[in-house]
N, C-alpha and C positions, 0 to 999 in steps of 0.2 A: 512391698507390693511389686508384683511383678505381671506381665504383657497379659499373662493364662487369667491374672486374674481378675480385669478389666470386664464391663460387662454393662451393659446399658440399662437403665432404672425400668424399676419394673412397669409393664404397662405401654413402656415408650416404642416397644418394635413390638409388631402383631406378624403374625403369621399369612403370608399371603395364601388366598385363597385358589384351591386347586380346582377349573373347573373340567368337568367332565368325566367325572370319576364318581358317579354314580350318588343313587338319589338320597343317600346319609351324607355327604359331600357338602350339597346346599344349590350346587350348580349342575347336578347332571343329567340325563337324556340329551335334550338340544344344546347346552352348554352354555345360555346365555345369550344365545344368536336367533332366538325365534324358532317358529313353526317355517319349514320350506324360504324360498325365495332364492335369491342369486347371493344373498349374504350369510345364509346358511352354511352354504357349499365352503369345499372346502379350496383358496384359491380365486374364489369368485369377486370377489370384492374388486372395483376399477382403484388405480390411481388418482391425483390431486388433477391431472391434465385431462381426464377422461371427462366429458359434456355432455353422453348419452349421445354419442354418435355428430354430434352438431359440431361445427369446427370448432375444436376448440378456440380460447381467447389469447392464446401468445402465436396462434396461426393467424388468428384475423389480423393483429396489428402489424403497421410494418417495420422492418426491422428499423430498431432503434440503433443511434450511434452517429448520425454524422458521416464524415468519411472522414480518411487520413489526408491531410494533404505530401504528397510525396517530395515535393517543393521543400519542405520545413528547413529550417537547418537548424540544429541543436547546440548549442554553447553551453561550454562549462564555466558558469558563472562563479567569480571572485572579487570579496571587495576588497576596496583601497587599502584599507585597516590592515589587512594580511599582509600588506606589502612591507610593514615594518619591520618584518625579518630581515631585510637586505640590508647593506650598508648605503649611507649617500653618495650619487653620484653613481650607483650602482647601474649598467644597463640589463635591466626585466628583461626578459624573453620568456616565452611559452616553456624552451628546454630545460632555463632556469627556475621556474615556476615548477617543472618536473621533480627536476634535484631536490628542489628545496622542500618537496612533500607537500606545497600546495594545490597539486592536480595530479592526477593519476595519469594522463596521455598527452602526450603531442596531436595524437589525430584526430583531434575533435578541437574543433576553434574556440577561443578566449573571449569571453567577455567582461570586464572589467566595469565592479558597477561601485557607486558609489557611499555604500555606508559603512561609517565607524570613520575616524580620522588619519591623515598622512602626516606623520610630523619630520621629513627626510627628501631633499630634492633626488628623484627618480627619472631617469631614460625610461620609459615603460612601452613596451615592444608590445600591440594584442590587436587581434581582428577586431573587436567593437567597442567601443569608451560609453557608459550612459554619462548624459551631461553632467550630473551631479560628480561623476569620478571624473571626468576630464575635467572641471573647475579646481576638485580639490586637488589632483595632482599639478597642474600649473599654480597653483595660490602657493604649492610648496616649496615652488621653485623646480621643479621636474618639466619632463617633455613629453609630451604624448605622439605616438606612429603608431599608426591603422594598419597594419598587414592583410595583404590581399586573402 
């Protein structure tokens, strides 16, 4: 058996229907569009936002969204668990955090959050600690600093 000679059971694909092509066809003169009107034409049909001139309804409401707050500060969050890479005693930095392929920047501040477990006393250098990650790094014997 080969590609040419594949071929769909009989029955199961029909011929779509051609209209407009005159009255042995099944669909020709008007083509299936009516007598006259604005949907006859060819072109004339409105889109999904057209209302018949009335404002449309994504104009009536107001825009949706919120606002941004420009304040935000964004942190690239890591947990403790990842910390296991380093050796004990090891002092963490954001730089070191870099090398190590745990974050892709320095210029975007550290957050350090708490799940999965520390089994290795850590120095852990990071702009913010959730409580849950400053518990388990001091229970391991490690040190937690805040970086401005």
């Amino acid at each position: 058996m080969k590609l040419n000679d594949l071929w769909p059971a009989p029955g199961a694909h029909r011929e779509s229907t051609r209209s407009g092509r005159g009255i042995s066809a099944g669909r020709g003169k008007t083509a299936g569009r009516g007598t006259k009107g604005q949907a006859s034409r060819s072109g004339g049909t409105k889109g999904p936002y057209f209302e018949g001139g009335q404002l449309p309804l994504v104009r009536r409401l107001p825009a949706l969204g919120g606002f941004t707050n420009i304040w935000r500060v964004e942190y690239t969050p890591i947990n403790v668990e990842r910390l296991n890479v380093f050796e004990a005693g090891t002092d963490v930095t954001p730089e070191m955090l870099v090398v190590a392929g745990l974050i892709k920047s320095v210029n975007t501040p550290v957050k350090v959050l708490g799940d999965g477990a520390l089994d290795r006393a850590l120095t852990v250098r990071a702009h913010k600690f959730s409580a849950s990650a400053r518990e388990k790094i001091l229970a391991a014997g490690g040190t937690v600093e805040e970086l401005a």
